[in-house]
C-alpha positions as CSV (number, residue, x, y, z in Angstrom):
1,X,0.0,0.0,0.0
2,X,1.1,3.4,-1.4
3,X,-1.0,6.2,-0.2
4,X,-3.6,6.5,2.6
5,X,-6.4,5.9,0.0
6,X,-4.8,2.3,-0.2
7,X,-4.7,2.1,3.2
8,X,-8.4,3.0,3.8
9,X,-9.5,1.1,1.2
10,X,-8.1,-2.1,2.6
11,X,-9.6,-1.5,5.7
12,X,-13.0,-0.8,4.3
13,X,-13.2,-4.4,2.6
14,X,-11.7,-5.7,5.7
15,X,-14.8,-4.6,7.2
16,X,-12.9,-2.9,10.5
17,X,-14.2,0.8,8.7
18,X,-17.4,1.7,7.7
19,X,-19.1,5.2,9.2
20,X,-18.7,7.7,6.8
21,X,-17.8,10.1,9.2
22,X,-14.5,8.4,10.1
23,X,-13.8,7.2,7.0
24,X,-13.7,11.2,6.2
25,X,-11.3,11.7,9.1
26,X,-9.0,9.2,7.9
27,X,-8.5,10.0,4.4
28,X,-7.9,14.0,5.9
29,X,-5.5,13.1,8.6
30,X,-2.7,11.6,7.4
31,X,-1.0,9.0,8.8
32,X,2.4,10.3,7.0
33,X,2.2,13.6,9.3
34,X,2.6,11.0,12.7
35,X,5.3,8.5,11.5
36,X,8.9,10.0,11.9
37,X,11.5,9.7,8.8
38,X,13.3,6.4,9.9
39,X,10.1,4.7,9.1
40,X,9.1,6.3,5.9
41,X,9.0,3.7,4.1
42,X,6.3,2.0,6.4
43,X,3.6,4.6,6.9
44,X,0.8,2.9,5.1
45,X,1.4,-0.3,6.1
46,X,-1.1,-1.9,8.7
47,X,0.9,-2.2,11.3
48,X,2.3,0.0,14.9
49,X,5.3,1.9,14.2
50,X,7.4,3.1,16.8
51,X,7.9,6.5,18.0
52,X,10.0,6.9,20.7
53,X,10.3,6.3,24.7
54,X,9.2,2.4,23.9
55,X,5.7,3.9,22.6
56,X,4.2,3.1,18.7
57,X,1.2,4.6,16.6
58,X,-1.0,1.8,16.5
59,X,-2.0,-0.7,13.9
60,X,-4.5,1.3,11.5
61,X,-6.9,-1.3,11.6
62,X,-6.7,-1.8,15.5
63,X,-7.5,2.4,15.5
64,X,-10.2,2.1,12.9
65,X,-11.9,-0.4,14.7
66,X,-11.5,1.5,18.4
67,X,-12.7,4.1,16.7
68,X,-15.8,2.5,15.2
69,X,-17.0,1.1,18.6
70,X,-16.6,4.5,19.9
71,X,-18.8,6.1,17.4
72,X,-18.3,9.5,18.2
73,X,-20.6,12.3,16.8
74,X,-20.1,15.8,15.8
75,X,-20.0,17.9,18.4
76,X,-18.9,15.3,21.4
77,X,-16.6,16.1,24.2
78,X,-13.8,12.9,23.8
79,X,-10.8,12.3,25.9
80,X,-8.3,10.3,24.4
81,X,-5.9,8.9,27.2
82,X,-2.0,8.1,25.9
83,X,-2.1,10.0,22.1
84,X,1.0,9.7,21.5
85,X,2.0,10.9,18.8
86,X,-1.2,12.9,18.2
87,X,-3.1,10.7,15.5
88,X,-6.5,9.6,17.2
89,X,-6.8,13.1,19.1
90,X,-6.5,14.5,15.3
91,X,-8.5,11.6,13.9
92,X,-11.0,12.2,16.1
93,X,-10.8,16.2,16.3
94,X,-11.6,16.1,12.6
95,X,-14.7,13.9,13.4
96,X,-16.2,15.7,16.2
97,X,-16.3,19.1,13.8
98,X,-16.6,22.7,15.0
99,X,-18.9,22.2,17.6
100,X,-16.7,19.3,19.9
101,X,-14.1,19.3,21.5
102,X,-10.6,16.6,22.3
103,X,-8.6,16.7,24.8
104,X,-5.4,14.4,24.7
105,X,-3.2,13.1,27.1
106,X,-0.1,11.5,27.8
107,X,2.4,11.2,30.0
108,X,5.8,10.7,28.2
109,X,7.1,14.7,27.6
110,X,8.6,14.0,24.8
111,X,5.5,12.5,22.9
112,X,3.6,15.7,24.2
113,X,5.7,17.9,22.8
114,X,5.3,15.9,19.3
115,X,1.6,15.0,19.6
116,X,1.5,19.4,20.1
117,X,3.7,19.5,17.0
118,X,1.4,16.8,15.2
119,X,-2.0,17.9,16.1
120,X,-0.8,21.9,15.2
121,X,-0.7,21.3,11.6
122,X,-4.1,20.8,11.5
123,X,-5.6,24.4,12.3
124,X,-8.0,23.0,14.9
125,X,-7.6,25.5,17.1
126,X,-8.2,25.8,20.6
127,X,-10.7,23.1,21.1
128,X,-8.2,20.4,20.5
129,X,-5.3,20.1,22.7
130,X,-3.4,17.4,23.8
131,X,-1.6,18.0,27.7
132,X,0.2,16.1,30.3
133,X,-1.4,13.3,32.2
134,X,-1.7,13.9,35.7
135,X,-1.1,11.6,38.6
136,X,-4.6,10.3,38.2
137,X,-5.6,8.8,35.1
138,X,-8.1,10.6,33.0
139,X,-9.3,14.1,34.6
140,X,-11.2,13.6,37.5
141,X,-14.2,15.6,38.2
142,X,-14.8,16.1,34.7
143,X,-17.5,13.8,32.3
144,X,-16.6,13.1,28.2
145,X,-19.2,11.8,26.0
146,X,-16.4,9.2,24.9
147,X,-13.0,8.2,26.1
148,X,-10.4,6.3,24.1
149,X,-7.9,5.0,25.6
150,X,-4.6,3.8,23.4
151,X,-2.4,1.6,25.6
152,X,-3.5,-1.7,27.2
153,X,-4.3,-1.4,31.1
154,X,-3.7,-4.8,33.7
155,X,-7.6,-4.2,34.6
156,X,-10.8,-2.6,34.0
157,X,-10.1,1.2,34.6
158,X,-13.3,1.4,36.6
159,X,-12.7,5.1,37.6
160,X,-13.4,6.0,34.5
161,X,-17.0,5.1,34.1
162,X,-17.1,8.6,36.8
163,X,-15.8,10.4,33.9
164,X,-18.7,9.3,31.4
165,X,-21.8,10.9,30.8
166,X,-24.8,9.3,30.8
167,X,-25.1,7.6,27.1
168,X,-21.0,7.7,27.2
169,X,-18.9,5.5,25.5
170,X,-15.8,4.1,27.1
171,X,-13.4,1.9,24.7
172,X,-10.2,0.5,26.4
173,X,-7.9,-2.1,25.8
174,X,-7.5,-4.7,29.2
175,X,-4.7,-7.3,28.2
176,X,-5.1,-8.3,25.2
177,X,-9.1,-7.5,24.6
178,X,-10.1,-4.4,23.5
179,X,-13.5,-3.6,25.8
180,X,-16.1,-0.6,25.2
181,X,-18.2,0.6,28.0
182,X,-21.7,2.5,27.6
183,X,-23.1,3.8,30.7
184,X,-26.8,3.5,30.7
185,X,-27.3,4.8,33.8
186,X,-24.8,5.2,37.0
187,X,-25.9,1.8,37.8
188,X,-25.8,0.1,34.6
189,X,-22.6,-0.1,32.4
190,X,-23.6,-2.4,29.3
191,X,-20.0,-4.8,28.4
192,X,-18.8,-6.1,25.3
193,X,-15.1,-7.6,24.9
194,X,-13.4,-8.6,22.0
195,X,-10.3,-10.7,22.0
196,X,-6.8,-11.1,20.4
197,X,-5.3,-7.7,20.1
198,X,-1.5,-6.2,21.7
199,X,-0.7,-2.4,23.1
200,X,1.5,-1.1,24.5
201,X,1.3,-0.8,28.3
202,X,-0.9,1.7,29.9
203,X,1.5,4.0,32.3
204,X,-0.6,5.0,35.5
């Protein structure tokens, strides 16, 4: 695969993308702005790259398909916990429209400072912004329509159901399954899990 449109393409017919909407997002963002020069060569390929501190962009397919059980609408409020190197706060920056808003963290400094880079050349102003992780993970005492988060945790990251809305979506990889969360209520958070997938290790 040559260009992004080869990229997205294969996806699509591997049936791992298929909401217009995101579809959109990845043909605009670029995964050539996130990959740095040693690995040129390999920026369409669907596979994790690395880029830097022992952290990688992820697999495109593994992202489109995070992404699709997310389903984030224009004009949500996402968190996206460990971006890296800025492409799903982008990707989903560019979904979300004018009227959302993403905020990124991570905690590596270096991979701040070149998700900021990343994310910049994108014009997206002030509504998307990616910032250091605090001691805590997610930002407590706040509430996101959806959270991503990029890096596999050892266990359920209950104390982020606290930071969904209502209707939220929470998608998360725990070991090697990738889980998403919708709170129905404060009571009821519906479960689905699906197996076979690797990440890097979430830092907490």
């Amino acid at each position: 695969m040559n260009t992004m449109q080869d990229l997205v393409d294969y996806m699509i017919l591997r049936g791992v993308l298929h909401t217009p909407r995101i579809i959109n997002a990845f043909w605009d963002i670029d995964r050539k702005y996130f990959v740095s020069q040693p690995f040129s060569e390999h920026i369409y390929i669907d596979a994790p790259l690395p880029i830097g501190k022992n952290q990688t962009i992820s697999q495109p397919s593994t992202v489109a398909f995070m992404l699709e059980q997310l389903a984030p609408k224009e004009g949500d409020n996402i968190l996206d916990i460990g971006s890296g190197s800025g492409w799903t706060t982008s990707l989903l920056c560019h979904i979300v429209g004018e009227k959302g808003s993403v905020t990124g963290l991570e905690r590596v400094d270096e991979l701040v400072k070149q998700g900021k880079k990343n994310l910049a050349q994108f014009n997206f102003g002030s509504r998307c912004h990616i910032e250091k992780a605090g001691l805590e993970l997610g930002i407590p005492n706040h509430q996101f329509d959806r959270i991503l988060v990029s890096a596999s945790a050892d266990e359920i990251p209950t104390v982020l159901f606290d930071q969904l809305k209502i209707g939220g979506i929470l998608v998360v990889p725990v070991q090697n399954s990738i889980f998403r969360f919708e709170k129905i209520s404060n009571d009821d958070i519906k479960k689905e899990e699906f197996k076979g997938f690797a990440f890097v290790p979430l830092i907490v």
